[in-house]
C-alpha distance (Angstrom), angle and dihedral (degrees) to the residues before:
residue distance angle dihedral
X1 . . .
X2 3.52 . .
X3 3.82 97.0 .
X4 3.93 77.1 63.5
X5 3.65 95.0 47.3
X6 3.29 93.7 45.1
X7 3.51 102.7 59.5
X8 3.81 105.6 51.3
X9 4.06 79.7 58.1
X10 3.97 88.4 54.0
X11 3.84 91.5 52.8
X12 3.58 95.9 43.9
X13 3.96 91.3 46.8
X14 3.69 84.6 49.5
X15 3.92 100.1 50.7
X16 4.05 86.3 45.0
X17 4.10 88.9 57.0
X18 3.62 95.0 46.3
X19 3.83 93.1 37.9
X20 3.78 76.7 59.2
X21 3.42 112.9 47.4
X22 4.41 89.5 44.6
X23 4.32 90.5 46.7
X24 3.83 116.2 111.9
X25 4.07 107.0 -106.1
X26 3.51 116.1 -116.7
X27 4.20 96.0 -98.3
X28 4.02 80.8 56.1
X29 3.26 104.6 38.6
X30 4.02 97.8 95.8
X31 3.88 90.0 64.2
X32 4.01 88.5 -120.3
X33 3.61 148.2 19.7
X34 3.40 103.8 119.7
X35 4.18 137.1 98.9
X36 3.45 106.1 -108.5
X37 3.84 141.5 110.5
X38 3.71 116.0 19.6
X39 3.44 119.5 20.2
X40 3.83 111.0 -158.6
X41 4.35 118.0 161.4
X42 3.70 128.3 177.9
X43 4.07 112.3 -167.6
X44 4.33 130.4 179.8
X45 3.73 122.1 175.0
X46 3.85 148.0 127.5
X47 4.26 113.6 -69.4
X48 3.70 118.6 -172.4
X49 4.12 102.4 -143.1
X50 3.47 124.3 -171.3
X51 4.09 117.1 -174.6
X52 3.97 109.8 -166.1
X53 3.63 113.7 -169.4
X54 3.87 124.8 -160.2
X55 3.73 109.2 -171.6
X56 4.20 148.2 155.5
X57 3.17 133.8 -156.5
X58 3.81 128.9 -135.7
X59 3.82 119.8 -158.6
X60 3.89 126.5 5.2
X61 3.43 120.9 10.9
X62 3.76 132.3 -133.5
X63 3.73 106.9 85.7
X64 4.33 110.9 121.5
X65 3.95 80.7 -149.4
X66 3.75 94.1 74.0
X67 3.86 105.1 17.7
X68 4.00 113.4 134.8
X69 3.51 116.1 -4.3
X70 4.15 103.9 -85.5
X71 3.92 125.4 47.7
X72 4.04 131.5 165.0
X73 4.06 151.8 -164.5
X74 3.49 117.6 -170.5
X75 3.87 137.9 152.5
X76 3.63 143.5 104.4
X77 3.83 115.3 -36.7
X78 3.92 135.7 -173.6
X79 3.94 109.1 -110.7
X80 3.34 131.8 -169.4
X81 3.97 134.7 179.0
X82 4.30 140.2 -154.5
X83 3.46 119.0 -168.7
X84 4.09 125.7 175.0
X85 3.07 123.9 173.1
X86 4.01 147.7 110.5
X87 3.78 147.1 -102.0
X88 3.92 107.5 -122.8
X89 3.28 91.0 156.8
X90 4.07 130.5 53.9
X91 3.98 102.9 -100.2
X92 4.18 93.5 -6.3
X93 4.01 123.2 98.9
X94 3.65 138.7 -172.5
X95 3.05 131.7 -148.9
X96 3.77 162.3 142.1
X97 3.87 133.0 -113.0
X98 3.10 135.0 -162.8
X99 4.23 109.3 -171.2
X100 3.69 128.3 -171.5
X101 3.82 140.5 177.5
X102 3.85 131.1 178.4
X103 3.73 110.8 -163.4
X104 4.20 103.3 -162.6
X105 3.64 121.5 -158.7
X106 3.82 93.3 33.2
X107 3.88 122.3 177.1
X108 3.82 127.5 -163.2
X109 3.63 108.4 -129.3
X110 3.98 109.8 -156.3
X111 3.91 134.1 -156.0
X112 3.64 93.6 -96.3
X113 3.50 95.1 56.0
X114 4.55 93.6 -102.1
X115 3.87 113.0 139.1
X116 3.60 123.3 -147.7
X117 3.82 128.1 -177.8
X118 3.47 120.8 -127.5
X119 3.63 121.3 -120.9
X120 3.89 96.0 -127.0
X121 3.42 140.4 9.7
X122 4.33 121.0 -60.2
X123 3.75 96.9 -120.2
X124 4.35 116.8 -162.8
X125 3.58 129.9 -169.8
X126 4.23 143.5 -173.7
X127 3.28 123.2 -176.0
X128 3.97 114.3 -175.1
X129 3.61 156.2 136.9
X130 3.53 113.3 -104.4
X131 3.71 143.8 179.6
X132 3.61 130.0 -138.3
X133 4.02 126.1 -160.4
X134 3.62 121.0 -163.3
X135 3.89 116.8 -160.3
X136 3.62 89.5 -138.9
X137 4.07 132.8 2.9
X138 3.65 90.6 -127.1
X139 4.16 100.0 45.3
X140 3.75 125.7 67.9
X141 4.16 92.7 -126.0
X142 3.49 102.4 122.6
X143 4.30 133.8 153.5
X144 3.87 132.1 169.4
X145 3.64 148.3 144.2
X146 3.51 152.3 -143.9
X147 3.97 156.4 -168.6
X148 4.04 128.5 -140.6
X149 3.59 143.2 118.5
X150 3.87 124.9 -43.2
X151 3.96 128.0 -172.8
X152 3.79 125.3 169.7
X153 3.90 121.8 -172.9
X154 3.85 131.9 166.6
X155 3.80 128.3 178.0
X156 3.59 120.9 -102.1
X157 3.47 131.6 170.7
X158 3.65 111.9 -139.7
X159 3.74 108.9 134.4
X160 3.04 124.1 -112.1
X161 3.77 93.7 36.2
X162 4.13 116.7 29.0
X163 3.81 98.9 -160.0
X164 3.50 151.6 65.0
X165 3.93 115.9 -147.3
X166 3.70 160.7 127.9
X167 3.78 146.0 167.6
X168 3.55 142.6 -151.1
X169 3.80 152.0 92.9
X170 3.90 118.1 3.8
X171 3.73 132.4 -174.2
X172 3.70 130.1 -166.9
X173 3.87 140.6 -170.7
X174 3.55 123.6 -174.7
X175 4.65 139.7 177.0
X176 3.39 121.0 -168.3
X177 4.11 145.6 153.9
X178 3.61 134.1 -130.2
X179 3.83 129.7 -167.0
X180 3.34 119.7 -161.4
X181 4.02 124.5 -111.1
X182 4.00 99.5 171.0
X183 3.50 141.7 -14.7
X184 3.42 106.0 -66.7
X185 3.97 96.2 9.9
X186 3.83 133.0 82.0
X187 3.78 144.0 168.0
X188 3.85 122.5 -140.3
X189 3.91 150.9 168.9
X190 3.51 111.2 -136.8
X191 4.42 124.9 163.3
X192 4.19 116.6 -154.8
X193 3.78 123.1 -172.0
X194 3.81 122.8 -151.8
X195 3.82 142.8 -162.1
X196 3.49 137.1 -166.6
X197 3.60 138.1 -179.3
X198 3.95 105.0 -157.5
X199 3.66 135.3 178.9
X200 3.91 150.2 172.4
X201 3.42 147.8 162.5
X202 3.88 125.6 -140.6
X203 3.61 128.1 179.9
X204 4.21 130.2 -175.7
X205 4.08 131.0 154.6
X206 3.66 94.3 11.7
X207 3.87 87.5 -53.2
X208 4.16 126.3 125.0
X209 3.55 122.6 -165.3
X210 3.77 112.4 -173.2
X211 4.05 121.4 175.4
X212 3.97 134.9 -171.4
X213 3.87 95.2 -156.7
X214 4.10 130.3 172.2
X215 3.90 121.6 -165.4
X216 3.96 116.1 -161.4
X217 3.50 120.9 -179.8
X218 3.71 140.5 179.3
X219 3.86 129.6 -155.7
X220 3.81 146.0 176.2
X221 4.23 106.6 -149.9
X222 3.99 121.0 -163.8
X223 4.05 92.5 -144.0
X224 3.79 134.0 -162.6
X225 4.25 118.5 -154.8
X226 3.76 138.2 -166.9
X227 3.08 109.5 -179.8
């Protein structure tokens, strides 16, 4: 009789220490809440972008494009950010970006103080690999940066040429915080600063317009994570 007690006690002792050893510890036991895997963020906010244009002019002169040796746009733009990545590394993401901001209502402000609208919206874009560090894989601290390929260009009607623009290198740093809402979800605020150094030449009726510009801009991004 007690060889028969016995034993039901033995399995059920057993099935409690493997039931043990295979359960979910308490810091996994919600099934998420932590950066890893895919990392996929959507971001919209207000930028402030200002485009400062140092140019000369060879040939004729006339054109508002080129006239005097430093011109700008600036003002408040729309920006919005992609970034995809993934987390092959315990706290440490890459990923790429692609940034934009459209900055409506734009106005070319000249050397000698003129202003003249544009005739459609002033238009910049990064494109980079980035990395992204969180302090923590459970907390929303996180900060990074990154290096690609900028270009800005805005129409402008200024006969011969009907444009202002310019690409080339852009760099990018960028602090945030996200609190989680589910799982694999979260909601954050997060700000990212950017630099370019951009350039072009453009030549028409025995005109050439060449520019040395930089674009900095700053902006504050509502963003939304899986990850």
């Amino acid at each position: 009789m007690n060889g028969v007690v016995r034993w039901p006690v033995a399995r059920v002792g057993l099935a409690a220490l493997l039931g043990a050893s295979m359960a979910p510890t308490p810091a996994f036991a919600s099934g998420g809440h932590v950066h890893d895997g895919l990392y996929a963020r959507a971001s919209l906010g207000p930028s402030w972008l200002d485009f400062e244009r140092n140019t000369r002019q060879d040939g004729a002169p006339g054109t508002i494009s080129y006239a005097g040796s430093d011109s700008s746009v600036s003002g408040v733009a729309l920006a919005a950010d992609v970034m995809i990545g993934g987390t092959p590394f315990p706290r440490v993401v890459f990923a790429g970006l692609l940034h934009a901001e459209v900055l409506t209502g734009a106005r070319l402000v000249t050397a000698d103080g003129a202003t003249h609208p544009l005739a459609g919206p002033l238009v910049f874009t990064l494109v980079a690999p980035t990395v992204d560090l969180y302090t923590d894989e459970r907390s929303g601290l996180h900060y990074g940066l990154g290096a690609g390929f900028a270009a800005v260009t805005g129409r402008f009607d200024d006969p011969p040429f009907r444009s202002l623009a310019g690409i080339g290198p852009g760099f990018t740093l960028h602090v945030g915080y996200d609190f989680w809402t589910a799982p694999e979800w979260s909601f954050g605020l997060s700000g990212r600063g950017i630099f370019a150094a951009v350039s072009r030449e453009q030549s028409a009726a025995g005109i050439v317009g060449h520019e040395r510009d930089s674009v900095a801009t700053a902006t504050v991004f509502a963003t939304l994570l899986y990850q």
